[in-house]
Chimera marker file (.cmm) of the C-alpha trace (Angstrom):
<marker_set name="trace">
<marker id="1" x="-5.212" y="-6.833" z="-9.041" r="1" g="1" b="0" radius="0.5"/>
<marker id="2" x="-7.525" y="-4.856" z="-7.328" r="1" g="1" b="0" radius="0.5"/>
<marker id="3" x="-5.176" y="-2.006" z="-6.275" r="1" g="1" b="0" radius="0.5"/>
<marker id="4" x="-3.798" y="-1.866" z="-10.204" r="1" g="1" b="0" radius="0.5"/>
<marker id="5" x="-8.202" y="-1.636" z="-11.006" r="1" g="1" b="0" radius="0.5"/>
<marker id="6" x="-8.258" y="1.834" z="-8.532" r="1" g="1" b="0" radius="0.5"/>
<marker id="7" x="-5.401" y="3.399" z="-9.394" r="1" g="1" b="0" radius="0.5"/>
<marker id="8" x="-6.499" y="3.164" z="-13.349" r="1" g="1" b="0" radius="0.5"/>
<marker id="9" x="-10.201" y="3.980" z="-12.334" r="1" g="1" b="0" radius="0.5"/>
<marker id="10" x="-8.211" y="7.095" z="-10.085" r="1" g="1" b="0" radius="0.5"/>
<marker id="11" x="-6.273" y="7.919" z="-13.076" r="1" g="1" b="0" radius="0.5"/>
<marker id="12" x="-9.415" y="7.407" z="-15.617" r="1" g="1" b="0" radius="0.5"/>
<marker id="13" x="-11.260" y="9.858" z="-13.174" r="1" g="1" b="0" radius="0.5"/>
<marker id="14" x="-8.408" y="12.677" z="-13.302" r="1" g="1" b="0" radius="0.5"/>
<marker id="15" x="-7.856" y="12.147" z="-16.918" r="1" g="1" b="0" radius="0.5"/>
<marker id="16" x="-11.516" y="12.336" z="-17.537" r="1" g="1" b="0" radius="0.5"/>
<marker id="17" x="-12.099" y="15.550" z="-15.581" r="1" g="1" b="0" radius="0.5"/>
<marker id="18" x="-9.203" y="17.706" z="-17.502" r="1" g="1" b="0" radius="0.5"/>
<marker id="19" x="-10.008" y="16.849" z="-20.854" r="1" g="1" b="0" radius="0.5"/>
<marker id="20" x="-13.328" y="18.000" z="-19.837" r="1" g="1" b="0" radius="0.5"/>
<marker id="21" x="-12.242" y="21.316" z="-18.340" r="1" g="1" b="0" radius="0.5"/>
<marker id="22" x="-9.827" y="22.359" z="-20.957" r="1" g="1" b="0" radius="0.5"/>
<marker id="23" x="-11.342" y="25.510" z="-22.248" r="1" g="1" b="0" radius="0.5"/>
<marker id="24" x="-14.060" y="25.275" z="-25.165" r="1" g="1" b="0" radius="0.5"/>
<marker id="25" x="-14.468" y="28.299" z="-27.617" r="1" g="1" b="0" radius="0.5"/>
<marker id="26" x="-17.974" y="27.479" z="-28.306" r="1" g="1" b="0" radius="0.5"/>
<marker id="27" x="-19.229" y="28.114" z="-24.670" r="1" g="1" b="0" radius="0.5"/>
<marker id="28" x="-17.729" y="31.139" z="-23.119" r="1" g="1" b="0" radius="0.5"/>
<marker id="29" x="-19.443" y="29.695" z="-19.901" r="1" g="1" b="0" radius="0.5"/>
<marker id="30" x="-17.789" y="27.214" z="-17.057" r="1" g="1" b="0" radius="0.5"/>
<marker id="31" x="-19.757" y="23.802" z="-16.364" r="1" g="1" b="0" radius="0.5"/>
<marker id="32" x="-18.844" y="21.319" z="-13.714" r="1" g="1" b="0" radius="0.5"/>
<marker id="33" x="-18.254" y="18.128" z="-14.808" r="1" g="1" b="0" radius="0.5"/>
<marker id="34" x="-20.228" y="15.274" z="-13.677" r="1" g="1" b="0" radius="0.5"/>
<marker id="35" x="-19.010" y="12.278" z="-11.583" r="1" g="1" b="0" radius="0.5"/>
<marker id="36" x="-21.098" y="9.178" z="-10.056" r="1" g="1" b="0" radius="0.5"/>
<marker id="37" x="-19.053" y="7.211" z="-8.086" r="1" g="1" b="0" radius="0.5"/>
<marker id="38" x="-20.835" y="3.427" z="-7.496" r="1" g="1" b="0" radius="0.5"/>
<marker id="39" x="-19.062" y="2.045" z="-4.294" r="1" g="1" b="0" radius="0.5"/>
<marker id="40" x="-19.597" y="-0.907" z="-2.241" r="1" g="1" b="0" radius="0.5"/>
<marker id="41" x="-19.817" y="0.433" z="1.518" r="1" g="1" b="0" radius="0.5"/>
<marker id="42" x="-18.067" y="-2.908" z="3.136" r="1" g="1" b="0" radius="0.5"/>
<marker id="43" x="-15.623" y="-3.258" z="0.155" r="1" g="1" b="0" radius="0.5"/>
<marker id="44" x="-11.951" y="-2.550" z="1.302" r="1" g="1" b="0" radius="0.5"/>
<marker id="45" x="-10.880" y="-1.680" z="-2.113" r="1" g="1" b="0" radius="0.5"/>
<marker id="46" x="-13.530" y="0.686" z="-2.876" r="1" g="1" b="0" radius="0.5"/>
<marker id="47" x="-12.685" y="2.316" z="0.766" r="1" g="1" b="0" radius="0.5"/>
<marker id="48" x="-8.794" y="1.873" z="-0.310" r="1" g="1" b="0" radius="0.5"/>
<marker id="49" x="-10.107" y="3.829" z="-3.463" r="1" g="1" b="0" radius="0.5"/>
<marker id="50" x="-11.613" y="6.602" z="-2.087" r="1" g="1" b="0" radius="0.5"/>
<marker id="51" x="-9.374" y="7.383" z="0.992" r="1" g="1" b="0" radius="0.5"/>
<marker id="52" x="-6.536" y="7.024" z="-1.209" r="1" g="1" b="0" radius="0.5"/>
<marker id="53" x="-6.920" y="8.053" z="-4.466" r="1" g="1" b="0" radius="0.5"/>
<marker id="54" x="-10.467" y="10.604" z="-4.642" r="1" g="1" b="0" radius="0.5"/>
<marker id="55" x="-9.256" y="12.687" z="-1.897" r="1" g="1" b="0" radius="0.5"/>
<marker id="56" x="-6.962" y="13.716" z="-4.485" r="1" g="1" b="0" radius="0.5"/>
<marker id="57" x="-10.204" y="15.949" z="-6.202" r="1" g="1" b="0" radius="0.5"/>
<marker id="58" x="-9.807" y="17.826" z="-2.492" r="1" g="1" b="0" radius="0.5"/>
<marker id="59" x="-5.973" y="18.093" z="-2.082" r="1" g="1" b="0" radius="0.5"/>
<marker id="60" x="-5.513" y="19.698" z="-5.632" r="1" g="1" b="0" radius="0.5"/>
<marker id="61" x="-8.736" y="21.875" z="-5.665" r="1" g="1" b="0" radius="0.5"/>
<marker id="62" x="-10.030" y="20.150" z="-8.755" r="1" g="1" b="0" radius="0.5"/>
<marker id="63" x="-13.123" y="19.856" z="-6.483" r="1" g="1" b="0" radius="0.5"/>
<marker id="64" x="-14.333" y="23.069" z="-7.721" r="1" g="1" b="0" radius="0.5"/>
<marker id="65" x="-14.898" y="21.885" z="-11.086" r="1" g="1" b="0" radius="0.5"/>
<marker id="66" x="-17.033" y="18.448" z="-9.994" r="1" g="1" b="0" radius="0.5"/>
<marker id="67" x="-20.269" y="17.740" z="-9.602" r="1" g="1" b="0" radius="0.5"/>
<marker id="68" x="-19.393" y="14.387" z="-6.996" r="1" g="1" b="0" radius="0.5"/>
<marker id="69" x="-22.338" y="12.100" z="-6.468" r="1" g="1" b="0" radius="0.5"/>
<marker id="70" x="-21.371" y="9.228" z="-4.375" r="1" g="1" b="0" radius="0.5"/>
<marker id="71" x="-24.077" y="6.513" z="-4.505" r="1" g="1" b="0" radius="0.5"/>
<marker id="72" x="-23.342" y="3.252" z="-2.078" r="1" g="1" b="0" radius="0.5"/>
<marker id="73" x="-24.407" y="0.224" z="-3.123" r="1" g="1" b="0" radius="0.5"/>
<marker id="74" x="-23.802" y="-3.342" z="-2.999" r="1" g="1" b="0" radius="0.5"/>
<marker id="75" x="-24.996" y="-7.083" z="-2.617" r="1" g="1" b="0" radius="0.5"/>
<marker id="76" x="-25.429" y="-6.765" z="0.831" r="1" g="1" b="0" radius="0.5"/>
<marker id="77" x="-28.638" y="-7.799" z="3.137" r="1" g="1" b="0" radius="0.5"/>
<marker id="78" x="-29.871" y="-7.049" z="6.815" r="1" g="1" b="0" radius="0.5"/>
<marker id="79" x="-29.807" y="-10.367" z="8.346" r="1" g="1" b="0" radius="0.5"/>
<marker id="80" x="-31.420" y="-11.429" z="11.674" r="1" g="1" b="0" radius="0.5"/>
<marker id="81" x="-29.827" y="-9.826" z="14.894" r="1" g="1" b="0" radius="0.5"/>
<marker id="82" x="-29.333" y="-6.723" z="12.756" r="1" g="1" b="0" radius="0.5"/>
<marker id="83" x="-26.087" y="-8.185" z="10.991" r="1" g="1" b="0" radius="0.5"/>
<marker id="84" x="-25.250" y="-7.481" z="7.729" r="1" g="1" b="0" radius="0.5"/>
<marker id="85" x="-23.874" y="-10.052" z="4.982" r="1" g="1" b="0" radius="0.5"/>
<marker id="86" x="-22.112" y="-9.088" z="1.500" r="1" g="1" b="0" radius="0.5"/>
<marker id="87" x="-20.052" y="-10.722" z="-0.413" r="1" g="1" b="0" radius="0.5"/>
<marker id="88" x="-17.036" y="-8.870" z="1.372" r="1" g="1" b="0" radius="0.5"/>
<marker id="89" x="-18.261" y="-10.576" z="4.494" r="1" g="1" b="0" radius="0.5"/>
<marker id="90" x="-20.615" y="-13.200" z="4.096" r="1" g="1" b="0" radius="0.5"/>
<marker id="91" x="-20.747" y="-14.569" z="7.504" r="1" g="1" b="0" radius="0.5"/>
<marker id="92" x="-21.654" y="-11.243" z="8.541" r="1" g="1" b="0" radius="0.5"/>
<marker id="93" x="-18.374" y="-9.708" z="9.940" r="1" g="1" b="0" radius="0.5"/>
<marker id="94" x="-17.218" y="-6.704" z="9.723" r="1" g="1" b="0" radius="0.5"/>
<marker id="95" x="-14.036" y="-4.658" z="10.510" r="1" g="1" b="0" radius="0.5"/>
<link id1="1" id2="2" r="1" g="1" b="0" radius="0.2"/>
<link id1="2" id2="3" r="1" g="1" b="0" radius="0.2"/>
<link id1="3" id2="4" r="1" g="1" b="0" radius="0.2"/>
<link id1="4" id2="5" r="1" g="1" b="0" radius="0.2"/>
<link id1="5" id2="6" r="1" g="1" b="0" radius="0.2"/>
<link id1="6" id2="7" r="1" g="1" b="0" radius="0.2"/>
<link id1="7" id2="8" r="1" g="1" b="0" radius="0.2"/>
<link id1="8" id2="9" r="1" g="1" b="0" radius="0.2"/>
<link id1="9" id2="10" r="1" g="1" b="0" radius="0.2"/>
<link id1="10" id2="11" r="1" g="1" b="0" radius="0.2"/>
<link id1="11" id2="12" r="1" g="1" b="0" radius="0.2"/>
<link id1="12" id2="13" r="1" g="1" b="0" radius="0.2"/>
<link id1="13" id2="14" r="1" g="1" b="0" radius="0.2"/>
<link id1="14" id2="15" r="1" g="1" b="0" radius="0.2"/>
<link id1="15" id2="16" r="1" g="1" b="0" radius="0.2"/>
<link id1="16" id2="17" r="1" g="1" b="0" radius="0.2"/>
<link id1="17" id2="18" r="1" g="1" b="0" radius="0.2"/>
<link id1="18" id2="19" r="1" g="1" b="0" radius="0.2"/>
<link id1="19" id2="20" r="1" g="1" b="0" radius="0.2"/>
<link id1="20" id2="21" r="1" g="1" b="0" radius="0.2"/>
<link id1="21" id2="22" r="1" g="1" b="0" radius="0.2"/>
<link id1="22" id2="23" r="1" g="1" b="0" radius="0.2"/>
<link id1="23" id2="24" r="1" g="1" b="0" radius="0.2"/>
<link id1="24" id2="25" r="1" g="1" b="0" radius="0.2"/>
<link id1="25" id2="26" r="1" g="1" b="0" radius="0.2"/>
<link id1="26" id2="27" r="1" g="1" b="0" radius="0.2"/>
<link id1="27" id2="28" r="1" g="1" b="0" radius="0.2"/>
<link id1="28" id2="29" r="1" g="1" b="0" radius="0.2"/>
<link id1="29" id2="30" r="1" g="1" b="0" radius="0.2"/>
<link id1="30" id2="31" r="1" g="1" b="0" radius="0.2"/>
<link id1="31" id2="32" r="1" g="1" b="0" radius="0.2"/>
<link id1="32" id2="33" r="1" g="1" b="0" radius="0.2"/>
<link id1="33" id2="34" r="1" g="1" b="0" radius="0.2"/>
<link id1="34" id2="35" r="1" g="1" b="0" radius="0.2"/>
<link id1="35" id2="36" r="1" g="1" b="0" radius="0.2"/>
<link id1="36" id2="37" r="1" g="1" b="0" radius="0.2"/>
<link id1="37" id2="38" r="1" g="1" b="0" radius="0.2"/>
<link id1="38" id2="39" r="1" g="1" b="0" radius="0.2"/>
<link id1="39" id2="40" r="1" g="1" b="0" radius="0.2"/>
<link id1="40" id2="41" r="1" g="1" b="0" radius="0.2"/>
<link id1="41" id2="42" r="1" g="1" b="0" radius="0.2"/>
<link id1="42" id2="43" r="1" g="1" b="0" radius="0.2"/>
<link id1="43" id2="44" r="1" g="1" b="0" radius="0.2"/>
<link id1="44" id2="45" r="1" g="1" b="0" radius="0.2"/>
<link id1="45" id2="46" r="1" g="1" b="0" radius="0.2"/>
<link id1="46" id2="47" r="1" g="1" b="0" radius="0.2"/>
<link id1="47" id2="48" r="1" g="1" b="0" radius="0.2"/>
<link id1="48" id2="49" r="1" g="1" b="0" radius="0.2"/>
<link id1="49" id2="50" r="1" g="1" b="0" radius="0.2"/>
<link id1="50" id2="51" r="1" g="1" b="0" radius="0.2"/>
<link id1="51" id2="52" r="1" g="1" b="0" radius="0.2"/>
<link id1="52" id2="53" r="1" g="1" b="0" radius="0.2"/>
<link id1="53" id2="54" r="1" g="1" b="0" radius="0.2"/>
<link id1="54" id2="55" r="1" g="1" b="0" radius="0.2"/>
<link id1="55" id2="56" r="1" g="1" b="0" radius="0.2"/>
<link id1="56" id2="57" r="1" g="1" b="0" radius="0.2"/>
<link id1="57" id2="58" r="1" g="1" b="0" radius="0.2"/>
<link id1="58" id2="59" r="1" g="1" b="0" radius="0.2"/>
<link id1="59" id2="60" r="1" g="1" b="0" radius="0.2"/>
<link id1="60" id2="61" r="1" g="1" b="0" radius="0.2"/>
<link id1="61" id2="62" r="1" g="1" b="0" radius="0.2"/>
<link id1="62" id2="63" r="1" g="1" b="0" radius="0.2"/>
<link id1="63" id2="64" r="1" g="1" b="0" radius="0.2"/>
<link id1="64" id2="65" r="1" g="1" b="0" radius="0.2"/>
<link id1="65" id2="66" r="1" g="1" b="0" radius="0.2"/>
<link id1="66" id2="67" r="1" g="1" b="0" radius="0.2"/>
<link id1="67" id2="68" r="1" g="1" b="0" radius="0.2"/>
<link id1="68" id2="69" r="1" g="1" b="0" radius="0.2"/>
<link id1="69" id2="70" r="1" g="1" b="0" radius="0.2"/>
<link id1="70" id2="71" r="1" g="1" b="0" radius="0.2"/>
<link id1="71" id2="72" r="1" g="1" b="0" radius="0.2"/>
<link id1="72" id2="73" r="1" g="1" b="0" radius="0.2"/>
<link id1="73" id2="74" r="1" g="1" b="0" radius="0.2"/>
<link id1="74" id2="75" r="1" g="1" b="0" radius="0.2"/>
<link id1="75" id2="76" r="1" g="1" b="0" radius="0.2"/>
<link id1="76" id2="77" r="1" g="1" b="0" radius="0.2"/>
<link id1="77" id2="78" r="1" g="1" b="0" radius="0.2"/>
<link id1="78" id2="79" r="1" g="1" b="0" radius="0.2"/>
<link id1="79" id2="80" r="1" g="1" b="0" radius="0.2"/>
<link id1="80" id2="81" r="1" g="1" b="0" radius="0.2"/>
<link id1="81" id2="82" r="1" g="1" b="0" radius="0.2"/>
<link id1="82" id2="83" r="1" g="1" b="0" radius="0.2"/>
<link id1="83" id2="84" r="1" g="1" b="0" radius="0.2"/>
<link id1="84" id2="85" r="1" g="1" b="0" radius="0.2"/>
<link id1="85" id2="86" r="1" g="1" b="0" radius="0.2"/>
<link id1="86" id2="87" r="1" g="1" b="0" radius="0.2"/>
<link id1="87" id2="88" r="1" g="1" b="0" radius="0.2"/>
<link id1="88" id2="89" r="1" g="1" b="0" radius="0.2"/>
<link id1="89" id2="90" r="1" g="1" b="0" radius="0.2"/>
<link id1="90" id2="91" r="1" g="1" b="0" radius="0.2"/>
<link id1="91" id2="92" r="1" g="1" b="0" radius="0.2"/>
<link id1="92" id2="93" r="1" g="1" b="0" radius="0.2"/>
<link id1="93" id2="94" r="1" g="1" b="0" radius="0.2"/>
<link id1="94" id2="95" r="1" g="1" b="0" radius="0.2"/>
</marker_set>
């Protein structure tokens, strides 16, 4: 289920971005479009996500016309002994 939720959010994304740079006879003028991407930094879908199906922005150029924030986040905390717990690891593993 998860891999079906990133490759609609990928497709969302791409979808998103060229209806917003089709050309627009009111503004004569070429903006970037705007893109926060909220990830989870231990998540391996979110990783899956970006290694997979973002790089795509790169590959075809369509860079040029983003304005990519990437903003990590998640549920995780700094335990003792400098581990960290999440809900993608929450004995405090990590791959």
């Amino acid at each position: 289920m998860a891999s079906k939720y990133s490759s609609l959010l990928a497709h969302l994304l791409l979808f998103v971005c060229s209806v917003l740079l089709l050309p627009n006879s009111s503004s004569s003028e070429s903006t970037k479009v705007s893109v926060d991407l909220y990830y989870e930094t231990l998540c391996p879908d979110c990783s899956d996500f970006i290694v997979k199906h973002l790089i795509k922005l790169f590959d075809t150029g369509l860079i040029s016309a983003v304005d990519l924030n990437l903003v990590p986040y998640g549920n995780a905390r700094l335990g003792t002994n400098d581990t960290i717990t999440c809900q993608e690891f929450p004995t405090g593993e990590t791959n």
